[in-house]
Backbone as ProteinMPNN parsed JSONL, in Angstrom:
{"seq_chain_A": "XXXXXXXXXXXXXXXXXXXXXXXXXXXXXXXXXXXXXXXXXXXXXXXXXXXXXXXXXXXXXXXXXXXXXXXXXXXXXXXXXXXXXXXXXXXXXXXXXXXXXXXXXXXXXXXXXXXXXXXXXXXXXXXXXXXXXXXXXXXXXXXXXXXXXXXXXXXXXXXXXXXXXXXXXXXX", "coords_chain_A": {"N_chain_A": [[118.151, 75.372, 90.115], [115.443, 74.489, 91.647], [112.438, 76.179, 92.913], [111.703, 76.803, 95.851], [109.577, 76.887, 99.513], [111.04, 77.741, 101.545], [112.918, 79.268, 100.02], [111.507, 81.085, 98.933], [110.622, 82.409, 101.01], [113.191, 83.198, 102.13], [113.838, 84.817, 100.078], [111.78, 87.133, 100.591], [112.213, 88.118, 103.47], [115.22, 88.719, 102.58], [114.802, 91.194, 101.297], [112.492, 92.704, 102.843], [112.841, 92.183, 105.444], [111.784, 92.698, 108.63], [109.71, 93.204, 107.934], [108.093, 91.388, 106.987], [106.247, 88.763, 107.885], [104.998, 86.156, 110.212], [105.222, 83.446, 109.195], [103.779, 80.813, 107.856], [103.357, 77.158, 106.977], [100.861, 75.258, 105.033], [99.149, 72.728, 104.668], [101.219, 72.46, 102.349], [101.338, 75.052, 101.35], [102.897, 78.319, 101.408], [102.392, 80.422, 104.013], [102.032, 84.257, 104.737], [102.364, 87.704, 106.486], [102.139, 90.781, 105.965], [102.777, 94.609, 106.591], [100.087, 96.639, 105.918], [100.74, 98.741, 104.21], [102.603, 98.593, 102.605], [101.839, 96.413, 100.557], [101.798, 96.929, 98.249], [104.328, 97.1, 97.506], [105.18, 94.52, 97.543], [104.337, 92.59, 96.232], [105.085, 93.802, 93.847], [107.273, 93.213, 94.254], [107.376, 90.118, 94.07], [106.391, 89.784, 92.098], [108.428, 90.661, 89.922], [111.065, 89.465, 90.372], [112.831, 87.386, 89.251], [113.242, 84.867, 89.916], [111.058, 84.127, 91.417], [108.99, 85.395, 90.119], [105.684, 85.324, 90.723], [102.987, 85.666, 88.982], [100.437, 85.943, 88.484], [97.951, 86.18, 89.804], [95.496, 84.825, 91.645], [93.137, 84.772, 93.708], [91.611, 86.757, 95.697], [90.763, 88.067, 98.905], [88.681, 88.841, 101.516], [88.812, 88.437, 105.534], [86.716, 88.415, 108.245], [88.297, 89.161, 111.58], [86.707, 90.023, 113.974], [87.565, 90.2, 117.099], [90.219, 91.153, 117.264], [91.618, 93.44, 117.458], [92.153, 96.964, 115.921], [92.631, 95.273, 113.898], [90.803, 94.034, 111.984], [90.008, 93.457, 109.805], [90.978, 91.182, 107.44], [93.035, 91.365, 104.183], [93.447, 88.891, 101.945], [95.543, 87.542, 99.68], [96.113, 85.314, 97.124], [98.504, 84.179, 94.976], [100.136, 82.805, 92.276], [102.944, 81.119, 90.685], [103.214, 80.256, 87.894], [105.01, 79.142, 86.163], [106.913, 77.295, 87.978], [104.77, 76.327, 89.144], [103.691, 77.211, 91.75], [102.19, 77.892, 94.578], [101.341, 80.765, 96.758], [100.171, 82.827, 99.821], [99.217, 85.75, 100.726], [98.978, 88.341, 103.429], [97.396, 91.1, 104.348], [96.14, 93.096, 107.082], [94.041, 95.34, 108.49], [92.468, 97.816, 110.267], [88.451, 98.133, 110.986], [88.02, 100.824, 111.475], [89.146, 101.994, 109.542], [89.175, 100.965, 106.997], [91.385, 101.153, 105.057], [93.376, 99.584, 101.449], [95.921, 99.208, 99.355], [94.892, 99.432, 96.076], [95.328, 96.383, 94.045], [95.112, 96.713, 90.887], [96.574, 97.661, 88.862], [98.913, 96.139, 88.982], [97.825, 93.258, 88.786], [95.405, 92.599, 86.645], [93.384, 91.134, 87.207], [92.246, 91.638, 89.786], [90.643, 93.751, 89.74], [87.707, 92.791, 90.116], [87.497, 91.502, 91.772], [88.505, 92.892, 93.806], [86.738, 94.832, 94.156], [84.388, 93.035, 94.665], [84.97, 92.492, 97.056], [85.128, 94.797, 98.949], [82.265, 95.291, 98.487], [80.873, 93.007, 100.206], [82.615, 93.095, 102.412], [83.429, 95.484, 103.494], [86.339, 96.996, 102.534], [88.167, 99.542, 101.783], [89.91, 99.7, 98.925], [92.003, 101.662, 97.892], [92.618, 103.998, 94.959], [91.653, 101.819, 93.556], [89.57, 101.79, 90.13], [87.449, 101.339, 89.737], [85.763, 101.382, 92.093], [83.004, 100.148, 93.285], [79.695, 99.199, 94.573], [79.304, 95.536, 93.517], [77.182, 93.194, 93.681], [75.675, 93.315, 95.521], [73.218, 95.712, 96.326], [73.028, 99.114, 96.036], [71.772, 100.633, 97.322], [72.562, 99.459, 99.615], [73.335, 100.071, 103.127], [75.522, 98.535, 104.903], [77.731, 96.044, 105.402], [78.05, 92.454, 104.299], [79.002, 90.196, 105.029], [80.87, 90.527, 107.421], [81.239, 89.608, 110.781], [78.802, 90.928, 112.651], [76.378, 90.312, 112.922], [73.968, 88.304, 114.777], [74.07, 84.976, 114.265], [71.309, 83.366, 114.005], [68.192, 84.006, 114.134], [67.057, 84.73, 117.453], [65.197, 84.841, 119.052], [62.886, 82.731, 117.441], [60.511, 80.818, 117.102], [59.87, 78.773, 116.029], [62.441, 77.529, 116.302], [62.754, 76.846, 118.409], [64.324, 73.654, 120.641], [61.754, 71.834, 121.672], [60.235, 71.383, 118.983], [61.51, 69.416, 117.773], [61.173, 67.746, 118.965], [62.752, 67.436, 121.554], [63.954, 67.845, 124.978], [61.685, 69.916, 127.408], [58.731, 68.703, 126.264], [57.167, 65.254, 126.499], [56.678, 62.285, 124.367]], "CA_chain_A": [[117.665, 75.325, 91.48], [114.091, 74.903, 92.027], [111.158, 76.956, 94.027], [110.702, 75.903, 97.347], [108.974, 77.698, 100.423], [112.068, 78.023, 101.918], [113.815, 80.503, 98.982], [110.635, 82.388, 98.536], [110.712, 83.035, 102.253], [114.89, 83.61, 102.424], [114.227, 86.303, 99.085], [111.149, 87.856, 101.279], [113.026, 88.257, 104.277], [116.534, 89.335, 102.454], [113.962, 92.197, 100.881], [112.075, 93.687, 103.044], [113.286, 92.127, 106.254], [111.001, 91.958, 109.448], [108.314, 94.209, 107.385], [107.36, 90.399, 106.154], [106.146, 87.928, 109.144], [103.774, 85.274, 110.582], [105.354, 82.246, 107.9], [103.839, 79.244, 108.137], [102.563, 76.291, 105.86], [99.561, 74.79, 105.394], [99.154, 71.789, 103.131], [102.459, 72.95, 101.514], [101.535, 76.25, 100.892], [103.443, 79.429, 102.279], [101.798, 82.391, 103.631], [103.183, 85.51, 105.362], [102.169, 88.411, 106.405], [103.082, 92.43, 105.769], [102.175, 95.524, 106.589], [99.072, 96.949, 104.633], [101.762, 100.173, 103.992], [103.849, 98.0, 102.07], [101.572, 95.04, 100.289], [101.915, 96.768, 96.241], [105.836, 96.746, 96.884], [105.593, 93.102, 98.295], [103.729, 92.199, 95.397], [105.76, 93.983, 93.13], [108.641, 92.372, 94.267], [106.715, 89.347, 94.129], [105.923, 89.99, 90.349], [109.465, 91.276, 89.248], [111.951, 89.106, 90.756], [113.477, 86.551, 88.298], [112.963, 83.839, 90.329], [110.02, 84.057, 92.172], [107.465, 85.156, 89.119], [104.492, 85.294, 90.815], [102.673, 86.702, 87.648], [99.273, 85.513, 88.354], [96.447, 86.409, 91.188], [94.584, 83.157, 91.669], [92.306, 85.088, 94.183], [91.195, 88.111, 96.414], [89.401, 88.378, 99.236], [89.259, 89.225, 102.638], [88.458, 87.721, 106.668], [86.918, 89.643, 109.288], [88.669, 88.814, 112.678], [85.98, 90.859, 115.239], [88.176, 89.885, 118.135], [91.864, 91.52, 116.827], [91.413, 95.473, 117.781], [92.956, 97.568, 114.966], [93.144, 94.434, 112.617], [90.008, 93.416, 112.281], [90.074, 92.909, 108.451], [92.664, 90.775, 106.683], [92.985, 91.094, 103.052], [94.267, 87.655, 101.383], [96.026, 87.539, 98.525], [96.287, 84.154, 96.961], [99.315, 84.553, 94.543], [100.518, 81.739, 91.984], [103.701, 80.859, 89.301], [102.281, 79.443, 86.682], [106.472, 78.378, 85.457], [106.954, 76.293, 88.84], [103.429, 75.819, 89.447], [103.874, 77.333, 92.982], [101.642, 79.546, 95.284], [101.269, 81.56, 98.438], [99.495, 83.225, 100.458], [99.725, 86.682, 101.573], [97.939, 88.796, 104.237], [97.521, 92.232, 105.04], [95.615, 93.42, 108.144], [93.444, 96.598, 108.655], [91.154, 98.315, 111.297], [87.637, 98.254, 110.496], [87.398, 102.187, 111.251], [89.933, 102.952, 108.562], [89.983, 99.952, 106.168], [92.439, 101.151, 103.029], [94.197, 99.242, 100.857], [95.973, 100.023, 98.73], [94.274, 98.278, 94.989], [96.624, 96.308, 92.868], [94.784, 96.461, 89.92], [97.784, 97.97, 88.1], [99.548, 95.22, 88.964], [97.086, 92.043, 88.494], [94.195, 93.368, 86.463], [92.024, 90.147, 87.677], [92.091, 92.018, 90.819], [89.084, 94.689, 89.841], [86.268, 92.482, 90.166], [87.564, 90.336, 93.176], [88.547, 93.767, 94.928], [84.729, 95.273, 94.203], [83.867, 91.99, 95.503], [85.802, 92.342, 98.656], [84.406, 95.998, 98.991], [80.651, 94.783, 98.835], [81.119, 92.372, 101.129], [83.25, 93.358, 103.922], [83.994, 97.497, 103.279], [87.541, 96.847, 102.488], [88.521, 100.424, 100.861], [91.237, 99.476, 98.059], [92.403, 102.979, 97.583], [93.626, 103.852, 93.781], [90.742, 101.68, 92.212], [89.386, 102.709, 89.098], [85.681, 101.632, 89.727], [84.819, 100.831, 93.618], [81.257, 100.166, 93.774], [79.204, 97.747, 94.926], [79.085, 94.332, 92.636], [76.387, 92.14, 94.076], [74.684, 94.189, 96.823], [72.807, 96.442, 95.929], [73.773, 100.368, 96.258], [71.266, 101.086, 98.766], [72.954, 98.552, 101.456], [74.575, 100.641, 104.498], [75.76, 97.423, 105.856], [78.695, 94.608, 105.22], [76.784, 91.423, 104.924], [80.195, 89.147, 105.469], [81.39, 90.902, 108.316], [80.626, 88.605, 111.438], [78.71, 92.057, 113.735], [75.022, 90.241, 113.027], [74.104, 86.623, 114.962], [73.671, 83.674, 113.109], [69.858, 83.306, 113.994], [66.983, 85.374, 115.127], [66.924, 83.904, 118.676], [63.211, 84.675, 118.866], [61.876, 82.32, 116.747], [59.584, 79.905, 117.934], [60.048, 76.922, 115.304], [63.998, 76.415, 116.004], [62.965, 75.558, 119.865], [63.992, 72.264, 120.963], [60.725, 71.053, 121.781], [60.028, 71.282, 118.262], [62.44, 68.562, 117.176], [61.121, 65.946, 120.155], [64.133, 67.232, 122.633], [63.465, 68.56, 125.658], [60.648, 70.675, 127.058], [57.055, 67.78, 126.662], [57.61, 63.776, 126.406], [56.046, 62.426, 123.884]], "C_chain_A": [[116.148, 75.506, 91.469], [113.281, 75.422, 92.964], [111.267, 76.884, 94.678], [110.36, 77.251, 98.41], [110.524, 78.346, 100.751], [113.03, 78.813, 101.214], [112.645, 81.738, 98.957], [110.818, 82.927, 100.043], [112.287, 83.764, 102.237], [114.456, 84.987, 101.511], [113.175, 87.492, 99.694], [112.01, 88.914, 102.32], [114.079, 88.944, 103.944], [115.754, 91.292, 102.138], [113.406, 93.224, 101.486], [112.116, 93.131, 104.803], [112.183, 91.841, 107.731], [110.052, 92.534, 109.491], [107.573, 92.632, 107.285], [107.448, 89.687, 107.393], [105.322, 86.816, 109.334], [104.216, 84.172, 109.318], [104.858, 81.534, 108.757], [103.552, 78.57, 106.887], [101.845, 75.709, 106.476], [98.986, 74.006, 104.189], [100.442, 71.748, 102.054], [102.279, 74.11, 101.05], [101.735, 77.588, 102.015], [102.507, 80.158, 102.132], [102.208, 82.902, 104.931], [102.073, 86.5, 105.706], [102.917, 89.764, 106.112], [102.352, 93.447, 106.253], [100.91, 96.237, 105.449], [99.391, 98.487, 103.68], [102.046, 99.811, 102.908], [103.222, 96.919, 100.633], [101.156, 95.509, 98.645], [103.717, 96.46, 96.235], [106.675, 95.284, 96.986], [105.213, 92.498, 97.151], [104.217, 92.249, 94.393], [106.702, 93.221, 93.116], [108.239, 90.702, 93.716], [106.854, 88.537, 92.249], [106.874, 89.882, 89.674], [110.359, 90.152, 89.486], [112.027, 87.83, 89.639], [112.925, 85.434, 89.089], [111.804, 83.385, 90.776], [109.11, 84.054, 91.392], [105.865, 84.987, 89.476], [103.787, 86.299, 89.995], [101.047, 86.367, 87.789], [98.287, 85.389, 89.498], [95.341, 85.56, 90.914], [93.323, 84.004, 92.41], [92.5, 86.089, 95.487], [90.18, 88.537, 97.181], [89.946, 88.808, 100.776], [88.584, 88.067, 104.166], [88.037, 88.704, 107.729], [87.1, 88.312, 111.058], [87.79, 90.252, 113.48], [86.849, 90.873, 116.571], [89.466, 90.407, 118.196], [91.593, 93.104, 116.72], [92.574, 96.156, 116.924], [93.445, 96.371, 113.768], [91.88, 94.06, 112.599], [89.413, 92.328, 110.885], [91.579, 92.387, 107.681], [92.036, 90.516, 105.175], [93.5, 90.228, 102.621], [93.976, 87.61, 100.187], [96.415, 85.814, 98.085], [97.218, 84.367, 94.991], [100.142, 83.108, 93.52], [101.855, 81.846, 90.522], [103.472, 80.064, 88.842], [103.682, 78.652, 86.134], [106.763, 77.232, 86.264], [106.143, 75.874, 89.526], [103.587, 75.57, 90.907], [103.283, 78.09, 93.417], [101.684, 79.618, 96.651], [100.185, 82.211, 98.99], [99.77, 84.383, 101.451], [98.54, 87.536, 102.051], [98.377, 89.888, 104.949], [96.745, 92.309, 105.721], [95.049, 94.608, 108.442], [92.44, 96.894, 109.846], [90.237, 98.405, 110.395], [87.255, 99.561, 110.816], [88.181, 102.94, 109.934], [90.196, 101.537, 107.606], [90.314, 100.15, 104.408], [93.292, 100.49, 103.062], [94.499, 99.62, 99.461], [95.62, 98.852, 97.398], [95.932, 97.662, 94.414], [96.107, 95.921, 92.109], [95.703, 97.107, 88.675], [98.734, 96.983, 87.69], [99.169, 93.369, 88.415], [95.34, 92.736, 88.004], [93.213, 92.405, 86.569], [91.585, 90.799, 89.086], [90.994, 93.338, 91.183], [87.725, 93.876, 90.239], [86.273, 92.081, 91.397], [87.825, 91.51, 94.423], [86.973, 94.523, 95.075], [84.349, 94.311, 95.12], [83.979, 92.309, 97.015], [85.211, 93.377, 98.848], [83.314, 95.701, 99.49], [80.181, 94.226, 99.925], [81.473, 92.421, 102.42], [83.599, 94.914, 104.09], [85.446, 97.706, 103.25], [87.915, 98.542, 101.669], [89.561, 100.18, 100.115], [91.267, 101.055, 97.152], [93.168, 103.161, 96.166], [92.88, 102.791, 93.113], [90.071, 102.126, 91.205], [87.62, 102.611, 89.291], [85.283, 100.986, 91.23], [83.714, 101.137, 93.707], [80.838, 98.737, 93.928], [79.062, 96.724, 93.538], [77.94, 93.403, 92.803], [75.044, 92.613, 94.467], [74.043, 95.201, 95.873], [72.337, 98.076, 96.293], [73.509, 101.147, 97.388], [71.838, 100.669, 100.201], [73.672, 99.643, 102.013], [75.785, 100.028, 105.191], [77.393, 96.501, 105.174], [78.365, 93.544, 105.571], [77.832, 90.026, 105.47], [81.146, 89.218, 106.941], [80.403, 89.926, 110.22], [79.931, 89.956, 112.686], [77.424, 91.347, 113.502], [74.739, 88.224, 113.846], [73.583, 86.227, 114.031], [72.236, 83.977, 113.071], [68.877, 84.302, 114.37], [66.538, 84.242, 116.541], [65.43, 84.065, 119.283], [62.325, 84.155, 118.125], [61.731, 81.113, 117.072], [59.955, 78.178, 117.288], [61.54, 76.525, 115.425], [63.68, 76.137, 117.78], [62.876, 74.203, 119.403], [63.185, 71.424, 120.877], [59.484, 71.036, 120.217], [60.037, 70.053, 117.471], [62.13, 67.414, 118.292], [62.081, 66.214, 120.859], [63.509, 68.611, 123.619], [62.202, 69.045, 125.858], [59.075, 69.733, 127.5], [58.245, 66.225, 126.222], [56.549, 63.149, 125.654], [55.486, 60.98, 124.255]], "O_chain_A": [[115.663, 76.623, 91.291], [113.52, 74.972, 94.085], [110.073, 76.615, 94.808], [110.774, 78.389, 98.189], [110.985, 79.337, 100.185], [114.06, 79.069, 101.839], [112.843, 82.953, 98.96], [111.235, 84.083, 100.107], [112.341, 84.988, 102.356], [114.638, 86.102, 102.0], [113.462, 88.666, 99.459], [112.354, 90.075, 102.099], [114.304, 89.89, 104.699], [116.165, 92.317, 102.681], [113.538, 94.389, 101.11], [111.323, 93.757, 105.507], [111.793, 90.68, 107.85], [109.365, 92.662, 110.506], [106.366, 92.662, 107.528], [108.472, 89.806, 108.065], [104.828, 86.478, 108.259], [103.387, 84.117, 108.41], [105.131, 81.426, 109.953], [103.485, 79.197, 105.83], [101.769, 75.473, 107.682], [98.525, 74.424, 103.127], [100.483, 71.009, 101.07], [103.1, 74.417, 100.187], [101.081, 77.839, 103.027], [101.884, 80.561, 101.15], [102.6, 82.278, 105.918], [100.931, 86.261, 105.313], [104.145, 89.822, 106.035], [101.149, 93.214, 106.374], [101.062, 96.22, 104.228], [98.69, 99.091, 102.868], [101.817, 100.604, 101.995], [104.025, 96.644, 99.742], [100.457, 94.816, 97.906], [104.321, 95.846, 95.356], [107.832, 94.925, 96.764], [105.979, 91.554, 96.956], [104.165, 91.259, 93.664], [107.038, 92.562, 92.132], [108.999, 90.204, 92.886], [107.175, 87.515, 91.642], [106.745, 89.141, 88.699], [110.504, 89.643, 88.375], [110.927, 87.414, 89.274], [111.823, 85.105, 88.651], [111.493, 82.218, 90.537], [108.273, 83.154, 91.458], [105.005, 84.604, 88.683], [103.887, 87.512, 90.175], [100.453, 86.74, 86.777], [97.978, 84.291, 89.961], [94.464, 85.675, 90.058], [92.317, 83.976, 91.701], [93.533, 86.089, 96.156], [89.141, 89.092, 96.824], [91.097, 89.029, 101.151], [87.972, 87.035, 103.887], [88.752, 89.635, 108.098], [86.492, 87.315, 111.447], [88.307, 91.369, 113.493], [86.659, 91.933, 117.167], [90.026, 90.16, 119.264], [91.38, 93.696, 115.662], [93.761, 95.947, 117.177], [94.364, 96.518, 112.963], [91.731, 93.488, 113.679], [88.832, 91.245, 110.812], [92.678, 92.9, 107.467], [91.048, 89.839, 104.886], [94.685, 90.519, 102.784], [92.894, 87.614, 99.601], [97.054, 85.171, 98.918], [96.554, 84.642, 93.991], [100.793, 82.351, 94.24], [101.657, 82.553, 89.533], [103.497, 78.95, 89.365], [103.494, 77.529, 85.666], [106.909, 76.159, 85.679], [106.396, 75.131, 90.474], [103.637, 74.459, 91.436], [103.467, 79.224, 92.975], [101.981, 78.764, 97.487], [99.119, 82.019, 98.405], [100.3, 84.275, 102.558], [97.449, 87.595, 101.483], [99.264, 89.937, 105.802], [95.937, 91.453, 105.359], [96.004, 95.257, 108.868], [91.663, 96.018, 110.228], [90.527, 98.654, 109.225], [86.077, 99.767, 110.523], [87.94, 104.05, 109.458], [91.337, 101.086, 107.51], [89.921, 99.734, 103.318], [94.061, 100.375, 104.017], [93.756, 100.137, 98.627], [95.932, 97.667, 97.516], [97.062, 98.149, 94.371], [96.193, 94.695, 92.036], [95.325, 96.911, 87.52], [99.264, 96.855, 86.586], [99.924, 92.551, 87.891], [94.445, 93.172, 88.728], [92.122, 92.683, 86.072], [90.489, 90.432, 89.511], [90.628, 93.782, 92.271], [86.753, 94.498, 90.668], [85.299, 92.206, 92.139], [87.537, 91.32, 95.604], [86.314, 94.638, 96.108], [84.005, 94.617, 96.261], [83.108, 92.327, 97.884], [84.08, 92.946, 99.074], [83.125, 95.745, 100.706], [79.268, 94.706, 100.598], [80.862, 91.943, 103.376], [84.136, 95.264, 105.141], [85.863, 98.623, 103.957], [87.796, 98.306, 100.467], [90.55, 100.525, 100.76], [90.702, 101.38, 96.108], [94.254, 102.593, 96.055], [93.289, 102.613, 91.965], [89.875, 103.322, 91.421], [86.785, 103.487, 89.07], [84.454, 100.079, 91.303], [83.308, 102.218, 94.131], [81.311, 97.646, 93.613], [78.683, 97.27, 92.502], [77.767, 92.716, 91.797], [73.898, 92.455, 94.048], [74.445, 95.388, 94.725], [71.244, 98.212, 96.843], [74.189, 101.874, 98.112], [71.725, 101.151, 101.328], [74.607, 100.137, 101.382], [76.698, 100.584, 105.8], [77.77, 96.954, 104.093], [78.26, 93.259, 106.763], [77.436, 89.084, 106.157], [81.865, 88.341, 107.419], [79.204, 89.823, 110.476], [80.596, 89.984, 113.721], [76.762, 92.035, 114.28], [75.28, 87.205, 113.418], [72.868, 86.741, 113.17], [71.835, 84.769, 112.218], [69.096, 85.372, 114.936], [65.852, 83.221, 116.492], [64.799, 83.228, 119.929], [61.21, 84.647, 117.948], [62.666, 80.351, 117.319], [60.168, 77.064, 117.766], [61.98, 75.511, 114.883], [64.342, 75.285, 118.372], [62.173, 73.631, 118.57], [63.38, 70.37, 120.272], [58.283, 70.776, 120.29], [59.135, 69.621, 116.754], [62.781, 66.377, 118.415], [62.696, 65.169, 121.072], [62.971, 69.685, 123.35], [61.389, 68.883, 124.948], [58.433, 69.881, 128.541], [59.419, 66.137, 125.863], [55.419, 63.336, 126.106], [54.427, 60.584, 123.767]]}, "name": "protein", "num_of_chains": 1, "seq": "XXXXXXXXXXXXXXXXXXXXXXXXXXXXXXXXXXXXXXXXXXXXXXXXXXXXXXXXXXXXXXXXXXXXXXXXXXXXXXXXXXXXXXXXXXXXXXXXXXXXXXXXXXXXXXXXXXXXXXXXXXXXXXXXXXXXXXXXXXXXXXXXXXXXXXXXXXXXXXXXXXXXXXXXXXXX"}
């Protein structure tokens, strides 16, 4: 019997029941969500299960939703079997006044650099890492430079007016 969305979802579901939610696809690939309580024993399961085999963390990062009060950070897990050359996509959810997760670098040890990463970036706390510190940034930052709280532009600057570009404003 081979892979399909539709078993990995049924063995989710039989598992841990309506802890696991939000399926859809997207291009052909499943992703779910879980609680951020729950997302080493989802993983585990993930890992362990005979069939399923997801043995291999393709990638690790996170999204900040500003607009979703008490979720504001989603951690995404990008999750692959290398035997039926199948992956997913899973997503935990956190407030940005309390954002722990819990690490799974026990579990996928590609997941130290890409969780630092995520750290640096957005202030994801992955609780139970062995080295959380900044990777990129540099130690002094206060800030999260991925997190969408700064505008795009400096709206006071003179050379992105219109009447720069010939629009609006004089006629030439």
């Amino acid at each position: 019997m081979s892979l399909t969305n539709d078993l990995i979802k049924q063995r989710l579901t039989d598992k841990f029941g309506e802890q696991v939610s939000a399926f859809s696809e997207s291009y052909g690939m499943l992703s779910f969500e879980a609680p951020k309580e729950i997302n080493l024993k989802v993983m585990q399961f993930l890992y362990d299960d005979a069939e399923l085999r997801f043995q291999f963390l393709t990638d690790l990062t996170a999204v900040h939703y500003p607009d979703q009060q008490g979720r504001e950070l989603a951690v995404v897990y990008h999750l692959h079997n290398l035997v039926d050359n199948i992956r997913i996509r899973f997503k935990v959810f956190t407030g940005i006044s309390q954002p722990d997760v819990f690490t799974a670098t026990r579990l996928y040890e590609s997941a130290n650099w890409m969780e630092r990463e995520t750290f640096d970036f957005y202030g994801v706390n992955f609780v139970g890492h062995p080295n959380l510190k900044r990777i990129l940034n540099v130690d002094e930052m206060d800030y999260f430079p991925m997190r969408k709280e700064y505008p795009l532009e400096d709206q006071t600057r003179r050379d992105k007016d219109d009447e720069m570009f010939g629009r609006g404003g004089s006629v030439w």
